[in-house]
C-alpha positions in Angstrom: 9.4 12.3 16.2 6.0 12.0 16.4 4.7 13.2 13.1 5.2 10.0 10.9 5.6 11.6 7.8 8.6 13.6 9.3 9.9 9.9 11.0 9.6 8.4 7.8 11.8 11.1 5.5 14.1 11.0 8.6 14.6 7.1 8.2 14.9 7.4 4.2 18.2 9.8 5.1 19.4 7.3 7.9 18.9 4.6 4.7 20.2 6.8 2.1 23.4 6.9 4.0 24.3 3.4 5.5 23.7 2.1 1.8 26.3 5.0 1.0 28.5 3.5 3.7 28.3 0.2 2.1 28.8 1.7 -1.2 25.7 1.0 -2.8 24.2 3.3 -5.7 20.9 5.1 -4.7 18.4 6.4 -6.8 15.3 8.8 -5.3 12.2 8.7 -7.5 10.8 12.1 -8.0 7.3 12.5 -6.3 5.4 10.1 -3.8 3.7 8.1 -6.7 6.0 5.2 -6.4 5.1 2.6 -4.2 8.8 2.4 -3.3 11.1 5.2 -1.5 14.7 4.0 -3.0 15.9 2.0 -5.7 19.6 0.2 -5.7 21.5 0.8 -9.3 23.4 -2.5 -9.4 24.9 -1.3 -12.6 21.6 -2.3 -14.5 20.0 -4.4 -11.9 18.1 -2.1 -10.5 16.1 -3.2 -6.9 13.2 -1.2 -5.5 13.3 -0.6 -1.7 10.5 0.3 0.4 11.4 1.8 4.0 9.5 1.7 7.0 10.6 2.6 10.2 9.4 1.5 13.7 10.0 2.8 17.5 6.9 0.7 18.7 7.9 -1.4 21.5 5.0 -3.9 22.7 5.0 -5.6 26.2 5.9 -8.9 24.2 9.1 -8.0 23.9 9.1 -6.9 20.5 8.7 -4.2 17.7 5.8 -3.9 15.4 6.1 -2.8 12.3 3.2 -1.8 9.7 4.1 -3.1 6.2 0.8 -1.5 4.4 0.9 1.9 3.4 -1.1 4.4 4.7 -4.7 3.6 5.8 -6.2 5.6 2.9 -4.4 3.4 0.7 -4.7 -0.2 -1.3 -2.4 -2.5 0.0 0.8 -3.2 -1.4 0.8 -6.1 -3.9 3.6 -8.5 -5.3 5.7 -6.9 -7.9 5.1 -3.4 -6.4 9.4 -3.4 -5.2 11.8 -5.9 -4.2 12.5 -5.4 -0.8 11.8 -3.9 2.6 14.3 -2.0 4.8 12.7 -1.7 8.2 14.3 1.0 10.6 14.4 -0.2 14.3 15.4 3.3 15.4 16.1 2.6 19.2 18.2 0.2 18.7 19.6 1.9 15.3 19.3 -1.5 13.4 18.0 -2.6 9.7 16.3 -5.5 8.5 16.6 -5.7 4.4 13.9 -8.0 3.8 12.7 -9.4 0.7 9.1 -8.2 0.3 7.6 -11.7 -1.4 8.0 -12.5 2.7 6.0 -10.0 3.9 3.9 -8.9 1.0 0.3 -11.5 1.0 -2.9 -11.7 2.2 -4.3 -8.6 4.5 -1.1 -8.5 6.7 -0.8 -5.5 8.1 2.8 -5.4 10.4 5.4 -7.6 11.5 6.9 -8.3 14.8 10.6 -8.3 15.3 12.2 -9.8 18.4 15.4 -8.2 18.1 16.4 -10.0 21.1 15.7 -13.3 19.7 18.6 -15.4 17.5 16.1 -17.1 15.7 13.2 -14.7 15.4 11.6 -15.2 12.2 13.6 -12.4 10.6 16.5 -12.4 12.0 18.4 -13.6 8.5 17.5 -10.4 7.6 19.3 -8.4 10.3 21.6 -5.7 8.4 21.6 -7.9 5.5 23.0 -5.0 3.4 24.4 -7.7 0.7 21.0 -8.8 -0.2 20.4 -5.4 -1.9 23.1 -6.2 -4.4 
């Protein structure tokens, strides 16, 4: 998928349905004026989910992944949703992390050594139970 608008509905389906699988309620917003894709119903907690999905593979041996919306956009600030799913989609794997992490300053992407035990993010690795 090289059109990143169609890669980045494809990974909201791929999200929508493992949080089925791990039977979490999901709620779509109407529209693209959110600054999140997903919310969790928690039975009144609700938690705002922004997903981004990567296939970028750098020589370093690991996969970037932007974490600022489009380039026409501001960035994302604190407060704007509660987490980050990020969509590793060769290796079909999700990091659910919380977006006070990754959310500061002009950061633009993270890198995630999905090879590595103790990459930075690794905590995060299909941590599914942080979303409820």
């Amino acid at each position: 998928m090289k059109n990143s608008k169609c890669r980045g509905e494809w990974a909201e389906l791929q999200f929508m349905a493992k949080a089925a699988k791990f039977g979490l309620r999901i709620l779509k917003p109407w529209g693209e004026t959110a600054r999140y894709d997903m919310v969790i119903d928690n039975g009144g907690r609700l938690v705002r989910v922004q997903i981004k999905s990567t296939m970028h593979f750098t020589s370093e041996g690991c996969y970037v992944c932007g974490v600022r919306p489009c380039k026409t956009s501001k960035p994302y600030r604190r407060g704007e949703f509660d987490f980050f799913a990020v969509y590793i989609i060769p290796e079909d794997v999700w990091y659910i992390i919380p977006a006070k992490i990754v959310v500061h300053g002009k950061r633009s992407g993270i890198r995630l050594y999905t090879s590595r035990p103790t990459g930075k993010y690794e905590a995060y690795r299909e941590a599914w139970d942080l979303l409820r």
